[in-house]
N, C-alpha and C positions, 0 to 999 in steps of 0.2 A: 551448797554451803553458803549459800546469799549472794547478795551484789556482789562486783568483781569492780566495776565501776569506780573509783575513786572518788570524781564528782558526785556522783551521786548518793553514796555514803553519807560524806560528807554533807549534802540535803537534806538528808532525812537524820544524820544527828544533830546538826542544825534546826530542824522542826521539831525535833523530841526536847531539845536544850529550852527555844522558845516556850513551847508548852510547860515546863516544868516552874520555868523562867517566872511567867504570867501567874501561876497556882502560887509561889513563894512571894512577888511582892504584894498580891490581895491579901495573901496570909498575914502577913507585917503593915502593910496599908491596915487593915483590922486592929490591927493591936496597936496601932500609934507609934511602932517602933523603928518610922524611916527618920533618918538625919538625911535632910532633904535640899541641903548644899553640897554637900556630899556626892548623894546619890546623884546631883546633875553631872557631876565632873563624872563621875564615871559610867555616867552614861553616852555624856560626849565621846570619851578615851573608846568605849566598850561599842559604839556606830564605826569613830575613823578605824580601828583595827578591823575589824572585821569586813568594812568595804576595801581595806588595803589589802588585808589576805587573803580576801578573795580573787581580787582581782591577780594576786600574785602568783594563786595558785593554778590560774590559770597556764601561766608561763611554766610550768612545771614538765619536766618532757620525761625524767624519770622513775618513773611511779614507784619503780621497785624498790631502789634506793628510799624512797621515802616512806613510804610502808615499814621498811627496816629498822630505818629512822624511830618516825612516832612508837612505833613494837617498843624500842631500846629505853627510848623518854619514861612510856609509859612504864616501863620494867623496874626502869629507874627510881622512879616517883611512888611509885608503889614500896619499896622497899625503904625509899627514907622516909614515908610515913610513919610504916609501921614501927622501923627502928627509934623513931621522933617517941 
């Protein structure tokens, strides 16, 4: 049924997230459509997060709870999309 691994999920959507990431702003780099004061701030925000939560996820001891956790977020967010 795949990884079990948490870290390591987390890697490889991590490396799918960047690939997709890379493809969308050469997309909009093409077409002249960055605001490019902008885009640094949150590029700044969108480095310190992800080196904080990473690191933070380290400290995580357990998984299962957490697993439960993002299932619920995402259950969550899913439905007040659709209802949006």
């Amino acid at each position: 049924l795949g990884y079990v691994n948490l870290h390591g999920m987390n890697g490889l959507k991590n490396l799918l997230s960047a690939v997709l990431s890379v493809i969308s702003v050469l997309t909009f780099i093409t077409a002249g459509l960055i605001a490019w004061e902008q885009a640094a701030v949150m590029v700044v925000g969108a480095m310190l997060g992800g080196y904080i939560g990473a690191r933070q996820s380290r400290k995580i001891v357990r998984t299962d709870l957490l697993r439960h956790f993002v299932t619920a977020v995402g259950a969550i967010m899913t439905v007040l999309f659709f209802l949006a």
